[in-house]
C-alpha positions as CSV (number, residue, x, y, z in Angstrom):
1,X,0.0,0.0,0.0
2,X,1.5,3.1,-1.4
3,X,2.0,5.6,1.9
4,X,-0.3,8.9,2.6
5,X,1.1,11.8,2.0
6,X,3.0,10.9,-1.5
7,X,1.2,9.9,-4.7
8,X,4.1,8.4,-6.2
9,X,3.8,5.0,-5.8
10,X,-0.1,5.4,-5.9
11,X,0.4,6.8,-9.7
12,X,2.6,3.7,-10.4
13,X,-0.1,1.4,-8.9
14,X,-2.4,3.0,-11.1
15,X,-1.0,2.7,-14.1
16,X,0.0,-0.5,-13.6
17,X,-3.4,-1.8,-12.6
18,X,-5.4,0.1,-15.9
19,X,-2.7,-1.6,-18.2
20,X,-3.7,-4.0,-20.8
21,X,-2.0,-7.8,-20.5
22,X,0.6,-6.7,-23.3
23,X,0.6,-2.9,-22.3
24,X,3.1,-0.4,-21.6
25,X,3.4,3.3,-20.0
26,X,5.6,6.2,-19.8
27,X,5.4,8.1,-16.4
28,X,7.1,11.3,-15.7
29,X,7.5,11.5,-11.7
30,X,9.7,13.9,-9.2
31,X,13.2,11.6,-9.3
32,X,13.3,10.7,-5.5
33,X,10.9,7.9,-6.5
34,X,13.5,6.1,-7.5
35,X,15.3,5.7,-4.7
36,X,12.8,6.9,-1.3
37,X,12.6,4.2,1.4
38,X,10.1,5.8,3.1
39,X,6.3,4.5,4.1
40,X,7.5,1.3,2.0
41,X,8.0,2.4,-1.1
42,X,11.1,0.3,-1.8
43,X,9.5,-2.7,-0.8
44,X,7.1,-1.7,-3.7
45,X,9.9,-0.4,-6.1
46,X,11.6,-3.8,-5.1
47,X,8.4,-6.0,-6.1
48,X,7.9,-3.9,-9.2
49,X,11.2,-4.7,-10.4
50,X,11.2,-8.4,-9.0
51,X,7.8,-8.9,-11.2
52,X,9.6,-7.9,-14.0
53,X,7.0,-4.8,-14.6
54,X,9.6,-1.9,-14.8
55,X,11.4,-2.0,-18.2
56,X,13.4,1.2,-16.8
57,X,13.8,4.1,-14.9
58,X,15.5,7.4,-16.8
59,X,17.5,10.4,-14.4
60,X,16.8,13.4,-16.1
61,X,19.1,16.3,-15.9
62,X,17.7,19.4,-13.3
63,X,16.0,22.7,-14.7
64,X,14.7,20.4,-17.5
65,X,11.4,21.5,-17.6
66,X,10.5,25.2,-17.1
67,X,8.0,25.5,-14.5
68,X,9.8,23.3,-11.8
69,X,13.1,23.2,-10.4
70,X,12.5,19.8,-9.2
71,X,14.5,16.6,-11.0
72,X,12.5,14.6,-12.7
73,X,12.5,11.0,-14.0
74,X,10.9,8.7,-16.4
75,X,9.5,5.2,-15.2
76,X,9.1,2.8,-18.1
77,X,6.3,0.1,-17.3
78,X,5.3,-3.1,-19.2
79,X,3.0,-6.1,-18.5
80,X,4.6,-9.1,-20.3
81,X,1.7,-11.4,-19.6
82,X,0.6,-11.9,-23.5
């Protein structure tokens, strides 16, 4: 269960949930998702990768995008259950 407080791991759940049996997703998210320990979310980061359901996780560079100093990252999902 994704923690209160940060939708992160909620909008990966999502997404994850409302894709097809063959489907993929792009996701842009703030770039500590991809490493945050906190309120479990890298026991759910762990599973996601275990389940072979992340394809990848992109770092992008800071000041990228005009409206948000914030780092930013891309999550790559897939479901491979075809």
């Amino acid at each position: 269960m994704p923690p209160t407080g940060n939708a992160n791991y909620a909008w990966l759940q999502h997404f994850l949930h409302r894709l097809s049996p063959n489907g993929n997703a792009g996701i842009v998210l703030a770039n500590g998702s991809m490493n945050s320990n906190s309120g479990g979310e890298g026991d759910i980061r762990k599973n996601m990768i275990e389940a072979g359901l992340v394809d990848c996780m992109v770092g992008l560079p800071a000041q990228l995008f005009y409206n948000t100093m914030i780092p930013a990252c891309l999550w790559f999902l897939a479901r491979k259950w075809g």
